[in-house]
NUMARBA-725458 format. One record per residue (C-alpha): residue number from 1; x, y, z; chain; residue in one letter. Coordinates in pm, 1 decimal. Layout:
BEGIN
<atom NUM; <X; Y; Z>; "A"; "A">
...
END
This chain:
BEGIN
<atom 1; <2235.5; 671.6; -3886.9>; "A"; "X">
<atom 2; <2456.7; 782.2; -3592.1>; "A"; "X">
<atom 3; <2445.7; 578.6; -3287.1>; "A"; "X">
<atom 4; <2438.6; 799.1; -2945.9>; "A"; "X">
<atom 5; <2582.8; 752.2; -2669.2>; "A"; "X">
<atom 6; <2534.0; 814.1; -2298.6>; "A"; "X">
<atom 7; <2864.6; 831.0; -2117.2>; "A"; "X">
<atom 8; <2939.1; 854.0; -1755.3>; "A"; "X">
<atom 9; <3042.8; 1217.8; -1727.1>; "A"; "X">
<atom 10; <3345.8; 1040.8; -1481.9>; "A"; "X">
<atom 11; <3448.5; 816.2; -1792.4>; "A"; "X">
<atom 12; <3533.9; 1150.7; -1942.4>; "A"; "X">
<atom 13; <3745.2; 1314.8; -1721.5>; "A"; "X">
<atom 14; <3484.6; 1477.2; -1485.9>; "A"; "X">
<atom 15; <3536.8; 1480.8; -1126.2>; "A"; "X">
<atom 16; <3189.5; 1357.3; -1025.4>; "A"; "X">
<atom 17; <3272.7; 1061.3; -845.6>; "A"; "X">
<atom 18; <3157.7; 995.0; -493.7>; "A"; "X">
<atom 19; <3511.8; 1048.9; -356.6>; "A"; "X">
<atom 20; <3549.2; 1352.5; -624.9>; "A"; "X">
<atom 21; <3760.7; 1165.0; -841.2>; "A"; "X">
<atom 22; <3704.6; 1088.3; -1225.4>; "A"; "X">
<atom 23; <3770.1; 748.2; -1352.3>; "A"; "X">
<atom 24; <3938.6; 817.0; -1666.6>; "A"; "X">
<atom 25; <4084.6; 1081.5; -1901.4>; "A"; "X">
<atom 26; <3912.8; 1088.4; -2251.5>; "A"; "X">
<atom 27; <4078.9; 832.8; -2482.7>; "A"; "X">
<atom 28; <4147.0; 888.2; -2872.0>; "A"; "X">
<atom 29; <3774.1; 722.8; -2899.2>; "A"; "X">
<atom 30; <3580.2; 911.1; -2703.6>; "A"; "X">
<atom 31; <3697.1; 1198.0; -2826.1>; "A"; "X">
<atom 32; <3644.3; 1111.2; -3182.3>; "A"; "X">
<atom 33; <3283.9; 1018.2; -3068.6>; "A"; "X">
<atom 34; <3287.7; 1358.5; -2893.6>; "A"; "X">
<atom 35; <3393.5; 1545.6; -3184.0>; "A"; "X">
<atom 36; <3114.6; 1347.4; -3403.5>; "A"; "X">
<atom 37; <2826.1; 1472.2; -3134.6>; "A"; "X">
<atom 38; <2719.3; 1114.7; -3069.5>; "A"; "X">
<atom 39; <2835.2; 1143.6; -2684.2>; "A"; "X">
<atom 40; <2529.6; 1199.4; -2413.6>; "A"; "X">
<atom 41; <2770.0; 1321.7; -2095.1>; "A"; "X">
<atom 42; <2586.2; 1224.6; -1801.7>; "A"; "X">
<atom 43; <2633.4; 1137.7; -1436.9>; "A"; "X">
<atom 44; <2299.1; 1001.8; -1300.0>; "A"; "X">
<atom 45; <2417.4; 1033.1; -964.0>; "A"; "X">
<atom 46; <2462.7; 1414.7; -1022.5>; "A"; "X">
<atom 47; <2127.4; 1475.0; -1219.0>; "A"; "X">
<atom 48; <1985.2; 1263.9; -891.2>; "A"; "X">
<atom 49; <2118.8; 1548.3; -656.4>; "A"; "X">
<atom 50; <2374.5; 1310.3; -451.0>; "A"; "X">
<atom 51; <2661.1; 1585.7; -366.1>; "A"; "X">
<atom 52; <3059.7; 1542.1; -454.8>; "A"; "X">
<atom 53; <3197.0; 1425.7; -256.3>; "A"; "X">
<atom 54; <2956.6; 1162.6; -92.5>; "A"; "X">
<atom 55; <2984.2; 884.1; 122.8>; "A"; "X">
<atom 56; <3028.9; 522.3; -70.3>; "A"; "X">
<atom 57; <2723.2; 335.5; -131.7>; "A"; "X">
<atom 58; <2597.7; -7.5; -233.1>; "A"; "X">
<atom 59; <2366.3; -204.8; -301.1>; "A"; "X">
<atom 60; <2300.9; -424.1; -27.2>; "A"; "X">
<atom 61; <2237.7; -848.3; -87.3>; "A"; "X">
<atom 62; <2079.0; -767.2; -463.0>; "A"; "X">
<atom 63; <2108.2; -572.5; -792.3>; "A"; "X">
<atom 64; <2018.0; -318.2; -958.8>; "A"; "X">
<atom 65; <1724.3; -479.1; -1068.0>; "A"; "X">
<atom 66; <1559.8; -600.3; -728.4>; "A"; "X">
<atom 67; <1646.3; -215.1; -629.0>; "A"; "X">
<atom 68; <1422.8; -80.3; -896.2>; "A"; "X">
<atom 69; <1151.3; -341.4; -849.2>; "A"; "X">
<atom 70; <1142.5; -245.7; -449.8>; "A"; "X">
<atom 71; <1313.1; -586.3; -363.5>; "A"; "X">
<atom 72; <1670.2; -442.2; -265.2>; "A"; "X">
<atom 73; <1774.9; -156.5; -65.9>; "A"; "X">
<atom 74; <2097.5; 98.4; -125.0>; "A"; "X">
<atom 75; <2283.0; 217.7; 148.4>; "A"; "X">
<atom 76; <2568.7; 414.4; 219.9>; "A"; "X">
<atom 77; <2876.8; 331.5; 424.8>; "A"; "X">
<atom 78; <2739.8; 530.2; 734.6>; "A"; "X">
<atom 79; <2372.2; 301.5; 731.1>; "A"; "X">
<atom 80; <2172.4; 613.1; 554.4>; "A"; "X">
<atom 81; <1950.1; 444.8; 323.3>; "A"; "X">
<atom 82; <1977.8; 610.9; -6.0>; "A"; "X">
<atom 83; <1750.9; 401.7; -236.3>; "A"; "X">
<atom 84; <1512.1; 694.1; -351.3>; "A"; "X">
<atom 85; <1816.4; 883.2; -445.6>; "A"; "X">
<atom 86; <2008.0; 616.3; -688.0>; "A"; "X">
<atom 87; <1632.9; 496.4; -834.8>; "A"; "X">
<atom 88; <1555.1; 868.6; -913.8>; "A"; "X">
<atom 89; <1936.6; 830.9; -1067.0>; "A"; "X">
<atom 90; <1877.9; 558.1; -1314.2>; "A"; "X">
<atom 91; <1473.7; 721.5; -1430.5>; "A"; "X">
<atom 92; <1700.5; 1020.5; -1481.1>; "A"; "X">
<atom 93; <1936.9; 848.9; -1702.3>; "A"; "X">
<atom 94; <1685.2; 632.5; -1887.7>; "A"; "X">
<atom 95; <1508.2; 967.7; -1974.7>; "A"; "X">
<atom 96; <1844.2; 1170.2; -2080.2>; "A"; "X">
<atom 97; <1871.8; 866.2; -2295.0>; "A"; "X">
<atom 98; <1590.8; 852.5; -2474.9>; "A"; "X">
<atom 99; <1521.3; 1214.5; -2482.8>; "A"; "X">
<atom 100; <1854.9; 1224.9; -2667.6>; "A"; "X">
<atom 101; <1815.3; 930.9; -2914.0>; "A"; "X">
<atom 102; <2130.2; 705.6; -2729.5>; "A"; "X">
<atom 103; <2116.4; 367.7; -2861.9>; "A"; "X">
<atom 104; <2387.1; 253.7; -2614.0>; "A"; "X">
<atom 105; <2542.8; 374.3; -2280.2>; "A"; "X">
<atom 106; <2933.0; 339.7; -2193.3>; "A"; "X">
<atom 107; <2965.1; 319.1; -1753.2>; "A"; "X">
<atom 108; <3167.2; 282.2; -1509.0>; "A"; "X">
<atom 109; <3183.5; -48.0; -1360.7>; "A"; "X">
<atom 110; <3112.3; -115.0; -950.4>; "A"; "X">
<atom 111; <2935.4; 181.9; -930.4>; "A"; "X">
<atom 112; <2571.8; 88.4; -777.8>; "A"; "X">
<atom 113; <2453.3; 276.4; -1021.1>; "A"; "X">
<atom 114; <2617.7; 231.8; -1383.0>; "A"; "X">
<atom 115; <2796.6; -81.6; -1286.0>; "A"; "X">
<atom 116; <2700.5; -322.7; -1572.8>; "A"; "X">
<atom 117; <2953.5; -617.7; -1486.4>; "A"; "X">
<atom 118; <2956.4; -631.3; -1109.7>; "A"; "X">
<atom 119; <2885.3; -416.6; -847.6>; "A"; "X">
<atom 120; <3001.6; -440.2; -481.6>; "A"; "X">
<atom 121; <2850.6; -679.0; -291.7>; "A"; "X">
<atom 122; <2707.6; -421.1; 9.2>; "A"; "X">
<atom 123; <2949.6; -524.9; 297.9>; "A"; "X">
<atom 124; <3198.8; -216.5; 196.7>; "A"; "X">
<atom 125; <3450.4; -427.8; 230.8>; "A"; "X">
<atom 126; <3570.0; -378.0; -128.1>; "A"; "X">
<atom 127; <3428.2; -725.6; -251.3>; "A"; "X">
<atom 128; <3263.0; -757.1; -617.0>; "A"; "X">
<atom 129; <3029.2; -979.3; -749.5>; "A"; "X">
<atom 130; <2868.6; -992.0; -1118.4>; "A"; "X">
<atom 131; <2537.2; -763.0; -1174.5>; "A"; "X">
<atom 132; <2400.3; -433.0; -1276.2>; "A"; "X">
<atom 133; <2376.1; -106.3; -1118.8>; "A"; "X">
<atom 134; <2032.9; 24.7; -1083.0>; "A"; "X">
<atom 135; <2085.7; 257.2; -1425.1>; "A"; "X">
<atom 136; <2253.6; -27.2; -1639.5>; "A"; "X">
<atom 137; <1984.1; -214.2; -1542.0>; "A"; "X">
<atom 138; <1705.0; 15.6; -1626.4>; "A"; "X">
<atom 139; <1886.1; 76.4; -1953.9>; "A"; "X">
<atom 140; <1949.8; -253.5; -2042.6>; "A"; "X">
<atom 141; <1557.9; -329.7; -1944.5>; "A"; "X">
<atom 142; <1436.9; -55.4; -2179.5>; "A"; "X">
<atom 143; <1646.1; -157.8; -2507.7>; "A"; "X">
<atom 144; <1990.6; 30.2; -2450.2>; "A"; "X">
<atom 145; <2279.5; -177.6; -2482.8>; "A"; "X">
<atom 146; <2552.3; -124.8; -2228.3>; "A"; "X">
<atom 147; <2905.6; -136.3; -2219.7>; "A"; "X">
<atom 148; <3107.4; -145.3; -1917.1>; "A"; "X">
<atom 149; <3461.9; 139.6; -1946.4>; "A"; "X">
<atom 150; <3639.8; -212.2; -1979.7>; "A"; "X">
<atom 151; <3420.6; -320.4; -2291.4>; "A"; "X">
<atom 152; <3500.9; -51.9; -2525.0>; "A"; "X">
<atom 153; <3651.9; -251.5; -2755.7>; "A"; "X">
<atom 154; <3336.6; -440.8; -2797.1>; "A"; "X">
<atom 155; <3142.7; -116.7; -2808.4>; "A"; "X">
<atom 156; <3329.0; -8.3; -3114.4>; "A"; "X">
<atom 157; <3219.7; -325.7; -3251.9>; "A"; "X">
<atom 158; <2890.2; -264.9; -3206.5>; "A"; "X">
<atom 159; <2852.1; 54.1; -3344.3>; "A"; "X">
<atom 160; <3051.5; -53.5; -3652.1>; "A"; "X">
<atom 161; <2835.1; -347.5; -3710.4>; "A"; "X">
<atom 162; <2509.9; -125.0; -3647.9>; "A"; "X">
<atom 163; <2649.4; 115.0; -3886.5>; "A"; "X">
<atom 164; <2757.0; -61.9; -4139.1>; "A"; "X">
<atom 165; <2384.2; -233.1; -4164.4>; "A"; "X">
<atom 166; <2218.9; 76.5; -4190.6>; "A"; "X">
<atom 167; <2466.0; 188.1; -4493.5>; "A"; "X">
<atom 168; <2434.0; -173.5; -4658.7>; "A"; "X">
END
């Protein structure tokens, strides 16, 4: 059985970003993955409606996880609370995952929404600190392993070592 994946659409070259940027061009992986229809392209921030570009936000004191349990806030740079916005995000990328079979998700780190090894710590002053975005965490709650774009090494692991049980 092929594993799926859901991707951040900026991991793969699209300029979705909040400052309009992408994060990375495709790599020789991804676009062997690509080519095998097991990538899920998605930008949850997109899907959510947010516009490119858009002011920075972050989540403020917490997680990911306090924001989707009502315990944490998200704001952007200019004090608009955006909270609705990025938990409407991560409900719309637990259902593209599911709806499309994804067994894992590959995300940008930082972002307050697929950051899955820190996030920014909500004082916009460009400090990180370890946690989840509020769609890793909603993921990650619901079964789907993810990967950080720094972890895709162990990604290909996984899948390997998924694979190769099903085929043993």
């Amino acid at each position: 059985m092929i594993n799926k994946i859901l991707v951040s659409a900026c991991l793969m070259g699209f300029k979705v970003r909040y400052n309009g940027s992408e994060k990375a061009p495709i790599i020789a992986q991804l676009a062997h993955w690509q080519q095998e229809q097991r990538l899920v392209i998605h930008c949850p921030e997109l899907a959510a409606g947010l516009s490119v570009p858009r002011p920075p936000a972050e989540i403020i004191s917490a997680n990911g996880n306090d924001v989707m349990h009502g315990r944490a806030r998200i704001t952007e740079n200019t004090g608009r609370d955006v909270t609705e916005h990025y938990q409407l995000a991560a409900w719309l990328a637990l259902r593209t995952a599911q709806e499309s079979g994804c067994t894992a998700a590959l995300l940008t780190d930082g972002s307050p929404t697929c950051g899955s090894r820190y996030i920014y710590d909500g004082s916009f002053s460009g400090q990180r600190k370890p946690g989840m975005g509020v769609a890793a965490s909603l993921l990650s709650e619901h079964g789907i392993a993810v990967f950080s774009d720094t972890q895709l090494t162990e990604l290909i692991t996984w899948i390997e070592e998924r694979e190769s049980d099903t085929f043993s």
